[in-house]
Structure formats: structure tokens, C-alpha cells
PANU-517036 format. One record per atom (N, C-alpha, C): residue in three letters; x, y, z. Coordinates in steps of 0.02 Angstrom, whole numbers. Layout:
N
+--------+--------+--------+--------+
| residu |      u |      v |      w |
+--------+--------+--------+--------+
|    Ala |      X |      Y |      Z |
...
+--------+--------+--------+--------+
END
This chain:
153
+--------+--------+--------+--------+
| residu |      u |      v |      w |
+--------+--------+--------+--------+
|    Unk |   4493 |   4021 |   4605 |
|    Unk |   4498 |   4070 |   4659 |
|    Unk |   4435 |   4112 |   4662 |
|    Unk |   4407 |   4120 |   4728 |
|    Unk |   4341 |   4167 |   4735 |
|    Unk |   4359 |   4223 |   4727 |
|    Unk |   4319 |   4284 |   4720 |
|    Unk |   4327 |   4355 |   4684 |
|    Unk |   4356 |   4372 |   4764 |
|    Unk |   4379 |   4430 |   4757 |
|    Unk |   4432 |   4469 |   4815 |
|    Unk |   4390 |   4543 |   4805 |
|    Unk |   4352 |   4559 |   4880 |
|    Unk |   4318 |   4630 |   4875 |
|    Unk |   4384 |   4657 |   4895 |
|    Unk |   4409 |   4705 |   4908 |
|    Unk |   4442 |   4772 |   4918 |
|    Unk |   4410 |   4827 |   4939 |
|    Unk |   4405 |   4862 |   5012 |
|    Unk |   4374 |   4888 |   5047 |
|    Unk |   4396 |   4933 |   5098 |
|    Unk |   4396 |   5016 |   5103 |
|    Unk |   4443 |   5035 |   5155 |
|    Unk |   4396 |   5043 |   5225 |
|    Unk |   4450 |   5062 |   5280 |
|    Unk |   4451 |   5057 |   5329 |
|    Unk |   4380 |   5073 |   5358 |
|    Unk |   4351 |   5030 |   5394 |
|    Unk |   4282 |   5047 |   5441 |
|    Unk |   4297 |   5008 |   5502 |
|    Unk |   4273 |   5038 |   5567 |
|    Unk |   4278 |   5010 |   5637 |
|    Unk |   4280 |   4955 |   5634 |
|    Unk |   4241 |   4933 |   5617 |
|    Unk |   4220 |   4842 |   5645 |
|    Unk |   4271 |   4813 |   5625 |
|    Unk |   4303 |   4834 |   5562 |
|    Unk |   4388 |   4822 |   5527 |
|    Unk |   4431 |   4805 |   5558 |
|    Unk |   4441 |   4835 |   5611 |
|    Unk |   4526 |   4870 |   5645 |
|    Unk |   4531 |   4792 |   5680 |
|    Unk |   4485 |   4758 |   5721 |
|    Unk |   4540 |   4708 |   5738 |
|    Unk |   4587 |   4673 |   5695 |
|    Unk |   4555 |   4636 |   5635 |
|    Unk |   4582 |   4627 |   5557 |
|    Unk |   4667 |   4643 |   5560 |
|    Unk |   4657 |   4714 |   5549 |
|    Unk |   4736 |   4751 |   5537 |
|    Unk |   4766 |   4719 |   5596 |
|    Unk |   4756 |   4733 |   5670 |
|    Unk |   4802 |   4684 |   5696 |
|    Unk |   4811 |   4616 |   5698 |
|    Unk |   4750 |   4555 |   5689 |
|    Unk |   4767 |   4520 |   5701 |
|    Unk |   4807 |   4470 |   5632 |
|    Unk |   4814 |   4519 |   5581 |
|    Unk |   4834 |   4479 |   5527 |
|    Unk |   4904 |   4500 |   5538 |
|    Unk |   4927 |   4578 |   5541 |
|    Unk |   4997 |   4572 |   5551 |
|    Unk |   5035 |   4553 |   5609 |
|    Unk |   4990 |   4523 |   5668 |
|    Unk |   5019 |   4502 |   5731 |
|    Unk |   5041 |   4422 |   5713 |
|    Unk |   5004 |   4405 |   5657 |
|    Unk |   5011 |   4351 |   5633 |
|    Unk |   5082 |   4335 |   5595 |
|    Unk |   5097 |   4402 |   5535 |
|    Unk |   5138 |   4397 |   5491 |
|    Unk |   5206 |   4417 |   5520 |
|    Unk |   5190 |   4458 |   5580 |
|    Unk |   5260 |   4445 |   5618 |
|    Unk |   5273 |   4417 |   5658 |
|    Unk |   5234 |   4370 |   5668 |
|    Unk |   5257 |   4319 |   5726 |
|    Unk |   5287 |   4271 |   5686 |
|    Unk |   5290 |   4234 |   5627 |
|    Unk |   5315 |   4207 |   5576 |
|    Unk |   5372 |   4224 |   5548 |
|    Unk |   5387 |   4284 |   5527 |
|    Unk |   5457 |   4320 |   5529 |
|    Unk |   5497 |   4343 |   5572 |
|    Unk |   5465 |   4369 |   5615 |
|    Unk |   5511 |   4439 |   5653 |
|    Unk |   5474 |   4422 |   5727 |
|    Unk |   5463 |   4484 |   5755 |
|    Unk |   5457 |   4491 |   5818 |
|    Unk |   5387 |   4550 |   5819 |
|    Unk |   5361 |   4553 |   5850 |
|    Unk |   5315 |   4601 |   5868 |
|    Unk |   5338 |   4677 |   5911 |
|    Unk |   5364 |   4728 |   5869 |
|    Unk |   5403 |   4777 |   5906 |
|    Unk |   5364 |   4850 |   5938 |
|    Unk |   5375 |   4875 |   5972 |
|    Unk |   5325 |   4932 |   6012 |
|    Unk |   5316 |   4957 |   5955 |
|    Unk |   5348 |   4987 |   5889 |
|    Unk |   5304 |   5028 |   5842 |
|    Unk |   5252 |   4997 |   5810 |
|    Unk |   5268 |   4940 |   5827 |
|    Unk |   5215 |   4887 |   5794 |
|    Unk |   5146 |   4881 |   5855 |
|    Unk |   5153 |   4885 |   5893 |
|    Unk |   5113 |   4894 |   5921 |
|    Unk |   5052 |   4952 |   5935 |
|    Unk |   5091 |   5003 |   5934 |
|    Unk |   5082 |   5061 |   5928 |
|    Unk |   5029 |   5074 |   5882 |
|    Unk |   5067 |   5051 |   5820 |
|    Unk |   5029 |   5076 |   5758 |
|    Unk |   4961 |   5025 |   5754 |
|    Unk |   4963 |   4963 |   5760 |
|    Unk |   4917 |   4901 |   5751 |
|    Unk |   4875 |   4933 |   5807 |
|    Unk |   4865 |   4961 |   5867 |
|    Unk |   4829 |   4958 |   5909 |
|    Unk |   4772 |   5036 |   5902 |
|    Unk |   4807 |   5073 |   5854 |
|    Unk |   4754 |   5130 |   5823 |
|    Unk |   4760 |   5152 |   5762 |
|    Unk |   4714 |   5107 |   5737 |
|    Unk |   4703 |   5105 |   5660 |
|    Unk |   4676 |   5180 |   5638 |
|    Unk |   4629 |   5196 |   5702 |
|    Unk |   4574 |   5271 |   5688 |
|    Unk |   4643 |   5316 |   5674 |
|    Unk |   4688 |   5316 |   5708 |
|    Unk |   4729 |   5382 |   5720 |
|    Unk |   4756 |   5371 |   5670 |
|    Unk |   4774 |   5320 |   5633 |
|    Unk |   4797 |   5327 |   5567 |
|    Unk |   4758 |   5361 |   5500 |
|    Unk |   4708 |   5324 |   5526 |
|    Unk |   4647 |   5372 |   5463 |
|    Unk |   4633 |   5430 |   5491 |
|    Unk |   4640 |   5468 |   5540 |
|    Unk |   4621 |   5521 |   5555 |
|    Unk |   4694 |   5563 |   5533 |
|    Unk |   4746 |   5560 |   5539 |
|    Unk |   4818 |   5594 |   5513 |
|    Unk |   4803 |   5589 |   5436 |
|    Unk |   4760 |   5581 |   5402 |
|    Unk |   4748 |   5582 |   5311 |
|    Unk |   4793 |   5479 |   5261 |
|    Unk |   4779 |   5437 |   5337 |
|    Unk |   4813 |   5386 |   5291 |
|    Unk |   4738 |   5336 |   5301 |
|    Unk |   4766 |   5289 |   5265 |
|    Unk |   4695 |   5226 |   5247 |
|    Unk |   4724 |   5172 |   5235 |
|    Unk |   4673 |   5131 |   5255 |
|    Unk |   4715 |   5056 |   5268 |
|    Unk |   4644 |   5015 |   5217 |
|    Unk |   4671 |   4989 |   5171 |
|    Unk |   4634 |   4959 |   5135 |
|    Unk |   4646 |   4868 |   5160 |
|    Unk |   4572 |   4824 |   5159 |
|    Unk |   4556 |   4760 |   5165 |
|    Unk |   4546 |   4702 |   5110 |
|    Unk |   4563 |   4652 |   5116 |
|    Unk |   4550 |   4612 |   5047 |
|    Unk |   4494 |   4559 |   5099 |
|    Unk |   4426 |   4564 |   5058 |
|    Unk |   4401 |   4494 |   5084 |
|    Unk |   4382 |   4439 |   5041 |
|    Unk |   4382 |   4395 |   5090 |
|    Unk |   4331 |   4320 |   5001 |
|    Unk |   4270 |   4302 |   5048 |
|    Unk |   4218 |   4320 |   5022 |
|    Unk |   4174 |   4282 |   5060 |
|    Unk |   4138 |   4327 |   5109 |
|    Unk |   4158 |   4391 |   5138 |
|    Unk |   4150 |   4401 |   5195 |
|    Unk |   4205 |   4412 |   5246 |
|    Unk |   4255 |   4357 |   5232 |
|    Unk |   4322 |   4340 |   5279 |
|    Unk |   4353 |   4385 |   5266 |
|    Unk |   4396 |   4422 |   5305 |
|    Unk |   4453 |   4482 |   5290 |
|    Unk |   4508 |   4440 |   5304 |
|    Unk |   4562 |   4436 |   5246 |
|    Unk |   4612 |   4374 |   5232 |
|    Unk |   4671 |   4416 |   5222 |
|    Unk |   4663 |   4477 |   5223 |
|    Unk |   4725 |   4524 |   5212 |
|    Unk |   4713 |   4603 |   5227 |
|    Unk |   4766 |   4658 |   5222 |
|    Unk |   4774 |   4718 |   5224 |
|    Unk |   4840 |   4750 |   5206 |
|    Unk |   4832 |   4800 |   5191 |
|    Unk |   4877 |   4859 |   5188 |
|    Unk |   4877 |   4917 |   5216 |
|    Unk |   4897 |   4959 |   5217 |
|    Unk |   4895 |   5041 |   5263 |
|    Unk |   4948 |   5090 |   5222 |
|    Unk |   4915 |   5133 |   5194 |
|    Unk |   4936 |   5197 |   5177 |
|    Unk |   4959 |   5241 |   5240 |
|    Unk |   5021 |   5259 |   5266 |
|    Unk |   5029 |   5307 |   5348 |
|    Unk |   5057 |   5359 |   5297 |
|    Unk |   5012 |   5424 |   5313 |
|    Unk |   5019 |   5489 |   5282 |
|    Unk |   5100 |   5503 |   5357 |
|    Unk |   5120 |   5549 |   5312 |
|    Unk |   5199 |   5577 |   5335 |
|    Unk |   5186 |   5660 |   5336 |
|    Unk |   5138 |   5678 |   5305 |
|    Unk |   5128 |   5773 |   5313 |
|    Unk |   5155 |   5765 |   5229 |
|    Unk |   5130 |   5818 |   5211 |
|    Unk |   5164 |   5863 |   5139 |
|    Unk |   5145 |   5822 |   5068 |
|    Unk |   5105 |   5743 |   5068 |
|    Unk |   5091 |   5715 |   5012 |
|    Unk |   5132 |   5648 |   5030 |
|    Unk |   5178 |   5648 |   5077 |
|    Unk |   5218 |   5569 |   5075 |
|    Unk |   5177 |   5541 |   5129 |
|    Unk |   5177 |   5449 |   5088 |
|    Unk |   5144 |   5418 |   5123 |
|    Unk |   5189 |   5341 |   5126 |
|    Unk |   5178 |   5324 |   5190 |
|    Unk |   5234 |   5253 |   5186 |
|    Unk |   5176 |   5200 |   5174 |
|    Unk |   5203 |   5151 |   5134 |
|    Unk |   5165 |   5100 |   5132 |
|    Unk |   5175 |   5037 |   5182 |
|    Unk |   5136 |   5019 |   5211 |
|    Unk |   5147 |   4983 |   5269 |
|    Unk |   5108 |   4935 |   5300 |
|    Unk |   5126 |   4896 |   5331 |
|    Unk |   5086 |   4823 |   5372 |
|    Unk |   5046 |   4803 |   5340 |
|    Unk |   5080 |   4792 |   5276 |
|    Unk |   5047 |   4711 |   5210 |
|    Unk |   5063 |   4660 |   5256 |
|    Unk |   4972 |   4621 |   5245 |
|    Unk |   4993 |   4554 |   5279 |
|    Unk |   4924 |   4534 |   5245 |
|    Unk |   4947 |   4452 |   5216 |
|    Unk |   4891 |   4416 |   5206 |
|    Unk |   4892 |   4346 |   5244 |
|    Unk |   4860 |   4334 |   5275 |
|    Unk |   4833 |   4261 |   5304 |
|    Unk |   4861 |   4210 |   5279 |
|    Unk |   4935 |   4169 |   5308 |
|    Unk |   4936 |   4122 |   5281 |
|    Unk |   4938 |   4051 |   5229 |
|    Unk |   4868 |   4036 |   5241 |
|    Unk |   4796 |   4009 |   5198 |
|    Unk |   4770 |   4053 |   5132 |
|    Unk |   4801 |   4104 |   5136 |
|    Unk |   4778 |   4131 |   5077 |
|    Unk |   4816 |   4168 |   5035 |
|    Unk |   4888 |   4147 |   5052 |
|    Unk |   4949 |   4180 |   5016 |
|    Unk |   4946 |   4134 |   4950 |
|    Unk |   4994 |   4163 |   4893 |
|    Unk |   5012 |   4148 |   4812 |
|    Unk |   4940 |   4122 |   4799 |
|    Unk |   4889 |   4184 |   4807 |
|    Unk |   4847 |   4171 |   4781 |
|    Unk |   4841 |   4232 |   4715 |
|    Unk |   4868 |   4299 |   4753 |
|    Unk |   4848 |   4348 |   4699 |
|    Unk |   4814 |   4393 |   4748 |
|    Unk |   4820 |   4375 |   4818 |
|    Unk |   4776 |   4451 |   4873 |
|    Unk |   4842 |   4500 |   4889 |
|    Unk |   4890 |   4496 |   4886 |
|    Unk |   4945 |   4534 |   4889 |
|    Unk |   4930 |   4591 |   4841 |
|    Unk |   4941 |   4542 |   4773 |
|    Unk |   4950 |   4590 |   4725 |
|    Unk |   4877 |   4626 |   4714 |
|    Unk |   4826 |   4628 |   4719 |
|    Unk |   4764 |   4662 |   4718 |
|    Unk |   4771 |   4708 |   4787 |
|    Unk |   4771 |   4686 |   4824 |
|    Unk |   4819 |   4741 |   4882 |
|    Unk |   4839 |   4824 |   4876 |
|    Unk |   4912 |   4802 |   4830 |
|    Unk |   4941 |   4829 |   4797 |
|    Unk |   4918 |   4885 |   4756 |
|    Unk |   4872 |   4825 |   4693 |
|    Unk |   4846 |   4876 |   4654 |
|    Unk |   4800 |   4933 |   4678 |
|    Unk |   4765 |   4935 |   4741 |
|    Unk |   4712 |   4954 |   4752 |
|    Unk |   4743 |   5008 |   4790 |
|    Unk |   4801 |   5000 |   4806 |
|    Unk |   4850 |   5028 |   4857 |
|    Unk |   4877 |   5105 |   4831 |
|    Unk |   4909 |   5066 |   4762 |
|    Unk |   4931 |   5116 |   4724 |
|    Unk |   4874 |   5165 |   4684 |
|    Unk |   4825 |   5130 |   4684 |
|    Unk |   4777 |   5166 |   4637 |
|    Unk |   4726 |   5233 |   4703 |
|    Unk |   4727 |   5205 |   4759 |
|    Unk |   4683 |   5263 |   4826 |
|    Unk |   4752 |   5315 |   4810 |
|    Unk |   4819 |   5304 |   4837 |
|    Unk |   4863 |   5346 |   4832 |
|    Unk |   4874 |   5409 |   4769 |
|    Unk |   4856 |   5361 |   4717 |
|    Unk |   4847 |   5418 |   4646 |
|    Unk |   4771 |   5467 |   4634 |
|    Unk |   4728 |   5458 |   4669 |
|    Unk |   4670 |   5461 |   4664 |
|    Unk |   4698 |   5523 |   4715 |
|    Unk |   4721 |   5509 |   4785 |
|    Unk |   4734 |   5577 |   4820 |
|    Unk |   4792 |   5627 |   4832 |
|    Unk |   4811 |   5599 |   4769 |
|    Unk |   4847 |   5648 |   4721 |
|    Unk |   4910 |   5660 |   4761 |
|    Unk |   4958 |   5583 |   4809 |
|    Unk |   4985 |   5598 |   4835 |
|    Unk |   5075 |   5612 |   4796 |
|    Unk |   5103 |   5622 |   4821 |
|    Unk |   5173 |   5661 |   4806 |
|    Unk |   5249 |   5619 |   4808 |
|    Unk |   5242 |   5561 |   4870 |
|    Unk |   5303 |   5532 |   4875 |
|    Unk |   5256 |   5468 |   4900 |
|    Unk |   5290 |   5404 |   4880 |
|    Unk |   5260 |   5353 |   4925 |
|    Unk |   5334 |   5305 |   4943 |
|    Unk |   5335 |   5273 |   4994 |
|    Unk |   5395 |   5232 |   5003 |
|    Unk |   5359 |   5173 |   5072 |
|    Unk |   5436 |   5123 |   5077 |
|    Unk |   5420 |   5082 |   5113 |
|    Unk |   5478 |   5051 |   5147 |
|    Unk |   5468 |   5028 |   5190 |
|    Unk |   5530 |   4983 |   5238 |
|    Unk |   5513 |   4898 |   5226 |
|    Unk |   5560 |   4882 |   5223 |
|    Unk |   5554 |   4803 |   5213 |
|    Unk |   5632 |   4771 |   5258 |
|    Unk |   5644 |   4720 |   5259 |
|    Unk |   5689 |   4663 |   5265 |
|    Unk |   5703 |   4631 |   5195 |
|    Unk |   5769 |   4635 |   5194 |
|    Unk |   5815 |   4604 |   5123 |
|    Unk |   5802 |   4521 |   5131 |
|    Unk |   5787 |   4494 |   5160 |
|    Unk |   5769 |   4416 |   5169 |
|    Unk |   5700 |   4408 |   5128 |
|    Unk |   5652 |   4476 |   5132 |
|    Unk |   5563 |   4464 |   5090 |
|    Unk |   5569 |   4449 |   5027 |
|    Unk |   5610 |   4387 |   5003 |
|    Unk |   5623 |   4408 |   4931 |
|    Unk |   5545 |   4413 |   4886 |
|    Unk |   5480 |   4365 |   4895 |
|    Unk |   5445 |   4361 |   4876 |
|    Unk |   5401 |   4460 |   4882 |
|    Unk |   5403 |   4472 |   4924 |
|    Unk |   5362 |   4527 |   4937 |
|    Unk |   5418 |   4605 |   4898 |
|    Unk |   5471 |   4592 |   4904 |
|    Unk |   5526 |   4639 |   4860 |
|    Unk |   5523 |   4624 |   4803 |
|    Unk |   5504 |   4581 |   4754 |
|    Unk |   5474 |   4552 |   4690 |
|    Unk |   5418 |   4595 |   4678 |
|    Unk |   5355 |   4594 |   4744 |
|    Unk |   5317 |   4626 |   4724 |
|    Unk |   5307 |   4691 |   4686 |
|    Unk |   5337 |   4746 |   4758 |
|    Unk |   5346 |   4800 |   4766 |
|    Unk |   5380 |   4818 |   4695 |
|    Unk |   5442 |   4788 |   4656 |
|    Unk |   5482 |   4783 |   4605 |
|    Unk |   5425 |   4785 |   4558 |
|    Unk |   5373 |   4738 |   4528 |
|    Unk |   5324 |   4733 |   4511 |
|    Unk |   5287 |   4803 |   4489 |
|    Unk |   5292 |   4838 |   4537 |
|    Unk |   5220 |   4901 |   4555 |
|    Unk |   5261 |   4955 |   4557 |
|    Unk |   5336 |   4969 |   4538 |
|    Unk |   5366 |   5008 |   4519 |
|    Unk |   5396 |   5037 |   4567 |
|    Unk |   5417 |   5002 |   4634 |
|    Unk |   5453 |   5026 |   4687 |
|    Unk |   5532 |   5011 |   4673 |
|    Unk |   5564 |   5047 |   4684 |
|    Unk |   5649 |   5045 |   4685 |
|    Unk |   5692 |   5055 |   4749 |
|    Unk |   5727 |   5002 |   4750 |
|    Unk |   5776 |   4995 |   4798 |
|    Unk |   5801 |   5089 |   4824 |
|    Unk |   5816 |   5107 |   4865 |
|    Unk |   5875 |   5156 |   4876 |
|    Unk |   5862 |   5151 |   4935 |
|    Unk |   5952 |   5218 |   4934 |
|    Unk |   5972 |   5204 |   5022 |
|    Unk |   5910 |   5228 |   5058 |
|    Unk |   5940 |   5221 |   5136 |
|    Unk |   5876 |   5244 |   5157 |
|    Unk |   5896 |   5321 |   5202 |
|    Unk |   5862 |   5338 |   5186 |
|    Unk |   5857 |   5435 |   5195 |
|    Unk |   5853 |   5439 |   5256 |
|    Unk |   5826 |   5411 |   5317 |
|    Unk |   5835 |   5432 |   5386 |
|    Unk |   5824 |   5372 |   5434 |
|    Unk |   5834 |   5358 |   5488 |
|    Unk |   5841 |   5312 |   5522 |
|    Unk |   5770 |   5269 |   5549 |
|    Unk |   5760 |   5204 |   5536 |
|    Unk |   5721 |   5201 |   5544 |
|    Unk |   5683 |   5176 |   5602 |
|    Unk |   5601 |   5163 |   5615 |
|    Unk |   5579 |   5155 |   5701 |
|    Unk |   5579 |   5083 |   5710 |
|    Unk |   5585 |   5046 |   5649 |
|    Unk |   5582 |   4954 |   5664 |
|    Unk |   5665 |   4932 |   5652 |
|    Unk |   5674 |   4888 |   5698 |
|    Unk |   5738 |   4860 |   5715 |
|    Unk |   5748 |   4818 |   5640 |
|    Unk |   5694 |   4781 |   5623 |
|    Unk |   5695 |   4731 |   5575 |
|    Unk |   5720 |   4780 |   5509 |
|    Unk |   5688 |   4840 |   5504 |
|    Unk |   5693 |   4867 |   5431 |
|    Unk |   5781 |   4863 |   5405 |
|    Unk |   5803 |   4848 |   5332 |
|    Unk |   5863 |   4838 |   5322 |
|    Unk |   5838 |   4862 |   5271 |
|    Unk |   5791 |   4879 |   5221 |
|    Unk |   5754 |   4905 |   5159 |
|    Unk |   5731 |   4920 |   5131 |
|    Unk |   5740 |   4985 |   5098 |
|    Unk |   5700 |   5044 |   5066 |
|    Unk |   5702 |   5047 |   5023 |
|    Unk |   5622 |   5065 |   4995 |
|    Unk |   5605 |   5076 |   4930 |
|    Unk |   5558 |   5122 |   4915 |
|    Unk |   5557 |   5162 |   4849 |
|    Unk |   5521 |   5229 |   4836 |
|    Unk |   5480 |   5237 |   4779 |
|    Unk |   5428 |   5225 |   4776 |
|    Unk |   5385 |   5209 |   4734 |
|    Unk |   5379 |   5252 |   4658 |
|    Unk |   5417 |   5226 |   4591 |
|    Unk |   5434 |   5292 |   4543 |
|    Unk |   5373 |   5260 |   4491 |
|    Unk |   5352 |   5326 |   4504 |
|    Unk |   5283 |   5321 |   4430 |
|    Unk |   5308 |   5312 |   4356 |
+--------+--------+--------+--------+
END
């Protein structure tokens, strides 16, 4: 496997973030207006205090993640998607790590996430990196979400 840079958010970036998760839900799910919403302004996300970190090999950007700040230190973790072609390789989980490690670095307070009970591979992950199942605390903006989890240090 070639080395995996890890890299946050810069302009030339942002198509990336959408076109990988336009990818990863067209394969699962459906493409829903929050999804749209959010994929279509990456800036406004980094400008509200969140960051969307990149995995590349080569040059190629083959994956992402997104830190979405919530106000007060909580941040949802959100629109992991890797390419395909370059899944069970180990870009998830470097993802992840890099994910959890910007979040501790800015000294944030709560982190959580929405998923689907069908991700068993990607709920492994999260399980992995010290996220835990619980109910979910308020209603949520994606039709698909059925699952919450809260990231315990």
C-alpha cells in the first residue's frame, strides 16, 4: 500500500468532499437536500469553526471526513467517504485517526455521529476509535440516520 498524506481543507479541495460522498451515497442511500446542502459549501463549514480533513495517495484525493462544529465545543463527525477502489485498505481508519487527533488538538468538548444500523463495517470502525452506541438526543436532518454514537475518551 502507498503512504496516505492526510491534509485539511483548501479550495481546490471542495469538489473532492462532494464528489466522493455523492459517490458513497449513491451506493447506499439516496442523495438528500441536507446532503446537498452541506456537500455544496464546504467554506461555510470551515468558516462556522469545523474542518474537513483529505486522504491522498499519490496526489489523488481517495477519501474525506468533516468535523461540523455545533457551537459550545460539539462537533458531529460526518461525510466519511472513501473511493470505492480504495476501500479495506486502511484510508478510513487513518481518516479517523487524524480525525480524532485535529478534534483533541482543538480542545473540543463533545464529538458524535449519525450512521445507519446496516454500516456494519464503518460501526466497527467508529467502535474501534471509542465511539458508543446511544439513543439519540434529538431528531435528526437525514431520513437515512437510524444511529448514534458519542465519542467517549
Amino acid at each position: 500500500m502507498k503512504k496516505v498524506t492526510i491534509e485539511t481543507h483548501k479550495e481546490h479541495l471542495a469538489p473532492y468532499f462532494k464528489s466522493l460522498n455523492e459517490e458513497w451515497l449513491k451506493r447506499f442511500f439516496v442523495i438528500e437536500p441536507i446532503d446537498q446542502k452541506v456537500l455544496s459549501q464546504p467554506t461555510k463549514l470551515i468558516n462556522e469553526g469545523g474542518q474537513i480533513l483529505y486522504a491522498s495517495i499519490d496526489g489523488m484525493v481517495v477519501g474525506c471526513v468533516a468535523l461540523k462544529h455545533h457551537g459550545q465545543g460539539t462537533f458531529e463527525l460526518t461525510k466519511m467517504a472513501v473511493t470505492q477502489s480504495h476501500q479495506a485498505h486502511g484510508i478510513g481508519t487513518q481518516l479517523m485517526q487524524s480525525c480524532i487527533d485535529y478534534y483533541q488538538t482543538i480542545n473540543g468538548k463533545k464529538l458524535y455521529l449519525e450512521s445507519h444500523s446496516s454500516l456494519k463495517p464503518a460501526i466497527k470502525l467508529y467502535q474501534r476509535f471509542g465511539f458508543v452506541a446511544m439513543p439519540t438526543p434529538f431528531e435528526s436532518d437525514y431520513q437515512r440516520s437510524d444511529f448514534y454514537m458519542e465519542y467517549i475518551k
